[in-house]
C-alpha positions in Angstrom: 19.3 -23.5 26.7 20.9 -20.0 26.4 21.0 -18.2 29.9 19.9 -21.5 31.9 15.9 -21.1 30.3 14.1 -24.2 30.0 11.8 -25.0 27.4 9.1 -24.2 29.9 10.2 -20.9 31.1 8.9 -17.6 29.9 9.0 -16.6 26.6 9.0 -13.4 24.7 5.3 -12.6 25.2 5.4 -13.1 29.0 3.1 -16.5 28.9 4.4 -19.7 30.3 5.4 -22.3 27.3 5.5 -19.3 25.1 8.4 -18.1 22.9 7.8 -15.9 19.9 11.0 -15.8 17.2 12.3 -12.3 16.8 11.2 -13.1 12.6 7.8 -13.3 14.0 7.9 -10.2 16.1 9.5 -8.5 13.4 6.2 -9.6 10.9 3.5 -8.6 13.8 5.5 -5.2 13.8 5.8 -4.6 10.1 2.0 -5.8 10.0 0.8 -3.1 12.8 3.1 -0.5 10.6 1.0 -1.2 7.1 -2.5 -1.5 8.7 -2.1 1.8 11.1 0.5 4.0 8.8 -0.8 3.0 5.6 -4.2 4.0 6.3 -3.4 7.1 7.3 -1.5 8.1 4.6 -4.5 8.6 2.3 -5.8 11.3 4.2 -2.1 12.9 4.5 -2.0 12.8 0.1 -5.2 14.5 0.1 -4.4 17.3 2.4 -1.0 17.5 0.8 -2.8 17.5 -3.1 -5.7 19.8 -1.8 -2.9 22.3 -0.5 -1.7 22.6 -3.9 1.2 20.2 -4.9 0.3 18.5 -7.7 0.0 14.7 -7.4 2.8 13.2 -9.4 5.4 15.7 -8.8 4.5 15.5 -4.6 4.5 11.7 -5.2 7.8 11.4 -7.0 9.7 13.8 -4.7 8.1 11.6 -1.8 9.5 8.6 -2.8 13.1 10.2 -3.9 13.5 11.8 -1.0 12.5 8.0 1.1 14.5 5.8 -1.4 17.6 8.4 -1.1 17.9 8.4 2.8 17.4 4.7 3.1 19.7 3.8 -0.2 22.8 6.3 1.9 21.9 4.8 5.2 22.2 0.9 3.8 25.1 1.8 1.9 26.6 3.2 5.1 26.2 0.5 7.0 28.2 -1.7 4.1 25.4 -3.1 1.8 25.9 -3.8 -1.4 25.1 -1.3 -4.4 22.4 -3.2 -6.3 23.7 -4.8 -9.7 22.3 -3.6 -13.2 19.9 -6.5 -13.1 18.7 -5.5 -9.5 17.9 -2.0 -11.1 15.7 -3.4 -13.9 13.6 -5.7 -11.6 13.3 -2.2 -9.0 12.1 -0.3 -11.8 9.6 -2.8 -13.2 8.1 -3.3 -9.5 8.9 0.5 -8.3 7.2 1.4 -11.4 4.2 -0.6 -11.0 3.6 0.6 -7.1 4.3 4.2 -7.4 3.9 5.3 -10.9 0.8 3.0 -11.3 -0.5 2.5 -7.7 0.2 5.8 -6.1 -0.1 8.2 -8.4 -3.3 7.7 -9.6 -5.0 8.1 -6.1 -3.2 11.5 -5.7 -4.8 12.2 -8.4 -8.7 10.6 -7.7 -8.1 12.6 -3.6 -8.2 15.9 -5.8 -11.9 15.1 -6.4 -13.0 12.7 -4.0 -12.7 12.0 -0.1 -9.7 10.0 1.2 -11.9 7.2 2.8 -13.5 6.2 -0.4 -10.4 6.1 -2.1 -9.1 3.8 0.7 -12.1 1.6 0.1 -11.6 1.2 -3.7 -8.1 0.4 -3.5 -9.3 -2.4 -0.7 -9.9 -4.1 -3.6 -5.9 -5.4 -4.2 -6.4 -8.8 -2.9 -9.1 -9.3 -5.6 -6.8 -7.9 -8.6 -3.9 -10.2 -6.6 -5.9 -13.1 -7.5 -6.9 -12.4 -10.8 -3.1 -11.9 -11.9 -2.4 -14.8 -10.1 -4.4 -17.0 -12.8 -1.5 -16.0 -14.8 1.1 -17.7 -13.0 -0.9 -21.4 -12.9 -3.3 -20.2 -9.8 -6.5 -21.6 -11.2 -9.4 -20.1 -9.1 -12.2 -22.1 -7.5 -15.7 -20.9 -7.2 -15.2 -19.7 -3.8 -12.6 -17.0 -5.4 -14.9 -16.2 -8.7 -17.6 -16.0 -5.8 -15.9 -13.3 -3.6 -14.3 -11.6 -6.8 -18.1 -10.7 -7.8 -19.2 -10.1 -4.4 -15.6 -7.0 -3.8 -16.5 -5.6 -7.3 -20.4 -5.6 -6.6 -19.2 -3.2 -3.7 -17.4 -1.1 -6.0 -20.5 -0.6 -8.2 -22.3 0.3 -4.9 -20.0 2.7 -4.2 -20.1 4.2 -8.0 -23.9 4.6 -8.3 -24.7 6.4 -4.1 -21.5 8.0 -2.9 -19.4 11.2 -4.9 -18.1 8.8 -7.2 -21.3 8.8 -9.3 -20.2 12.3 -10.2 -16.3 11.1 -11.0 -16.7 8.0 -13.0 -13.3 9.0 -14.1 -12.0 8.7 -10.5 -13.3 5.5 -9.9 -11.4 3.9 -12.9 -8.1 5.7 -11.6 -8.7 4.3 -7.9 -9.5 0.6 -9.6 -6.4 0.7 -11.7 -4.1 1.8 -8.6 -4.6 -1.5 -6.9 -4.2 -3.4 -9.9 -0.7 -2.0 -10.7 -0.4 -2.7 -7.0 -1.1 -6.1 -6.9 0.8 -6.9 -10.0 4.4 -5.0 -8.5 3.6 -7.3 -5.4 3.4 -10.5 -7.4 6.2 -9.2 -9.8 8.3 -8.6 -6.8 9.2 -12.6 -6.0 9.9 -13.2 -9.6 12.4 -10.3 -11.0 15.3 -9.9 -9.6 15.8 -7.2 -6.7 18.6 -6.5 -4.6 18.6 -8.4 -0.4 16.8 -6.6 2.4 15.7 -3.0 2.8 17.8 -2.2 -0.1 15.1 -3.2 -2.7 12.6 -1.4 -0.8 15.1 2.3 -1.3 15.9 0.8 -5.3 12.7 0.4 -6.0 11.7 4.0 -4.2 14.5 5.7 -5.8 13.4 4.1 -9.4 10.2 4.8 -8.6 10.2 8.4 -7.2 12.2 9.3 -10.5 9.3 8.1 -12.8 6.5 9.8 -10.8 8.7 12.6 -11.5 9.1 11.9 -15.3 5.2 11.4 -15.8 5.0 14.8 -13.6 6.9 16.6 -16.2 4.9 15.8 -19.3 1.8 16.1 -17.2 2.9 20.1 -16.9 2.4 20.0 -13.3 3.6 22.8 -11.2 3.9 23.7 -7.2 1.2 26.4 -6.6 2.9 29.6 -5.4 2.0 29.4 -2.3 1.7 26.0 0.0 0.1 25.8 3.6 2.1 24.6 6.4 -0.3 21.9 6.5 0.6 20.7 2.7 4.6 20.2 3.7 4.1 18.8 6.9 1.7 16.1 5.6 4.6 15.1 2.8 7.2 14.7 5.0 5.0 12.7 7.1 4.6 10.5 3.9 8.0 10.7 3.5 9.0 9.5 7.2 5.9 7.1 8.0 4.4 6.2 4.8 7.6 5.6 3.2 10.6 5.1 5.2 8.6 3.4 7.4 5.5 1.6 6.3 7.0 0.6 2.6 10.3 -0.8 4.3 7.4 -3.1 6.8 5.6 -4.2 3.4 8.8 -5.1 1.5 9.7 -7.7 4.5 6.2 -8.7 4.7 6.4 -9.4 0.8 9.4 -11.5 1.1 8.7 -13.6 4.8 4.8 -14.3 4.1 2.5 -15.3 1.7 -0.3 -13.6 -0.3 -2.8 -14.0 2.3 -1.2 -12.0 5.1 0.7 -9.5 2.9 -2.9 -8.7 1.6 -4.5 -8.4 4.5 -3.9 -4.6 5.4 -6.7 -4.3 2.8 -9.0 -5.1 5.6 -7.4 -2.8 8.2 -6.7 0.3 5.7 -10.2 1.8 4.9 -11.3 1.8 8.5 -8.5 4.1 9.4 -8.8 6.1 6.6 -12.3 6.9 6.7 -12.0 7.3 10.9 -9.1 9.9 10.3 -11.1 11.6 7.5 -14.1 11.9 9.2 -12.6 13.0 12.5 -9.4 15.5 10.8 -11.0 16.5 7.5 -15.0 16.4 8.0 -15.4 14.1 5.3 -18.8 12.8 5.1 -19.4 9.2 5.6 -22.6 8.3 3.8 -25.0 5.0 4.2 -23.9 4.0 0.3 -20.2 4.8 1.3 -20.5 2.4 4.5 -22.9 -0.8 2.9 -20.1 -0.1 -0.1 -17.1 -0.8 2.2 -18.8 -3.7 3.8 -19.4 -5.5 0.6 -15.8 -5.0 -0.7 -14.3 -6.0 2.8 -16.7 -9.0 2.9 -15.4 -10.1 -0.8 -11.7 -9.9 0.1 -12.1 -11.7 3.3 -14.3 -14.3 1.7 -10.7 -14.4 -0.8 -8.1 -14.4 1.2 -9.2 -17.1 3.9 -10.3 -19.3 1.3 -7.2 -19.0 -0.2 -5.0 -19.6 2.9 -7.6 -22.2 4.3 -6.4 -23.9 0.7 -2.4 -23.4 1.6 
């Protein structure tokens, strides 16, 4: 043993008998960085959108500015520039997370409260398994079961909370997690360059079609923009991006569908704590027996699933 340790000597946690890998460190760390940063970035996007950036345009610069300062710093540090074929397989999955996945609820948080639209969008694991069917997953009744059960929550959510008066939004907020789950599933079959590096391609790729679909949209930055508005983006930009997108591209790559999908559980909590406590969003009784029937779906899918692996 390295450094005379026995087999019974302390490990990494401290405990007796104990040793924990530094690969598994490094998946408890990227895991606390999706469920705590990612759920906060929903209320950051509304408070940048509400402050007048438009969604698409605030998105794609986001994601630029992220894939740009991690693409210099890799390529600093002697990695590889990824190959044409890498580009097309960031594209295709960049394009599915941020064009499809985060744009949309930049543009639902104009109308509706960040903690719903973290609650919708709970619903990933559910579209992850119904694009899985696809690739020779058949599902067992347990999954068609808990399917019903996340998108009964949805319809809870549609008919008591403000979504009854933006059907509209509701669609956008279901069709972000769907573009979601199928960039995360398309991610371990295209190819996409090693490490971070497919994390800043497909950020770079990404950022420059949020941008594209901002242009044709006509959107414009509002003359004037509250302190609040900028420091919220580069907060996206630092933690959401740099940060928390890096965490889920390792967690796509080291573990299976089960554990990369389960920030879905974590997510809505934080977001509706941090709206209720920073933004005075109102937290009804349909909003809560909503989220519970969605979380209790996509639990009920993803341990069936992994008690199955």
């Amino acid at each position: 043993m390295a450094g005379g340790e026995s087999a019974g000597s302390k490990g990494a946690s401290g405990a007796p008998g104990v040793r924990i890998a530094p690969g598994a460190l490094l998946v408890w760390a990227s895991l606390v960085a999706v469920y705590v940063l990612w759920g906060s970035t929903y209320f950051a996007m509304r408070v940048a959108v509400m402050g007048g950036l438009p969604p698409y345009v605030m998105g794609g610069a986001r994601f630029v500015a992220a894939g740009g300062v991690l693409y210099a710093f890799l390529r600093a540090r002697g990695a590889p520039s990824p190959t044409l074929r890498e580009w097309r397989g960031a594209a295709v999955v960049g394009g599915l997370f941020f064009a499809g996945g985060n744009g949309p609820i930049a543009i639902a948080e104009q109308h509706v409260s960040s903690g719903l639209a973290a609650v919708v969008v709970a619903t990933m694991p559910v579209w992850t398994m119904i694009f899985s069917t696809f690739w020779g997953e058949r599902p067992s009744r347990t999954d068609v079961i808990a399917l019903l059960v996340g998108f009964a929550g949805v319809a809870i959510l549609a008919s008591g909370s403000e979504l009854r008066g933006e059907p509209w939004a509701a669609l956008l907020l279901l069709f972000s997690p769907a573009c979601w789950a199928l960039g995360s599933l398309s991610s371990r079959r295209v190819a996409l360059p090693a490490g971070a590096m497919a994390a800043a391609a497909q950020m770079l790729v990404g950022g420059v079609v949020m941008l594209a679909i901002g242009t044709v949209r006509g959107e414009h930055v509002a003359p004037s923009v509250p302190a609040s508005a900028v420091y919220a983006v580069l907060y996206l930009v630092v933690f959401g991006s740099l940060v928390g997108f890096s965490a889920y591209g390792h967690l796509l790559r080291s573990t299976r569908p089960a554990v990369f999908t389960s920030y879905a559980y974590v997510n809505p909590v934080v977001a509706l704590a941090l709206g209720a406590l920073l933004g005075a969003e109102r937290i009804t009784a349909s909003t809560v027996l909503g989220a519970g029937v969605i979380l209790a779906g996509v639990s009920g899918l993803t341990l069936g699933r992994a008690r199955r692996r």
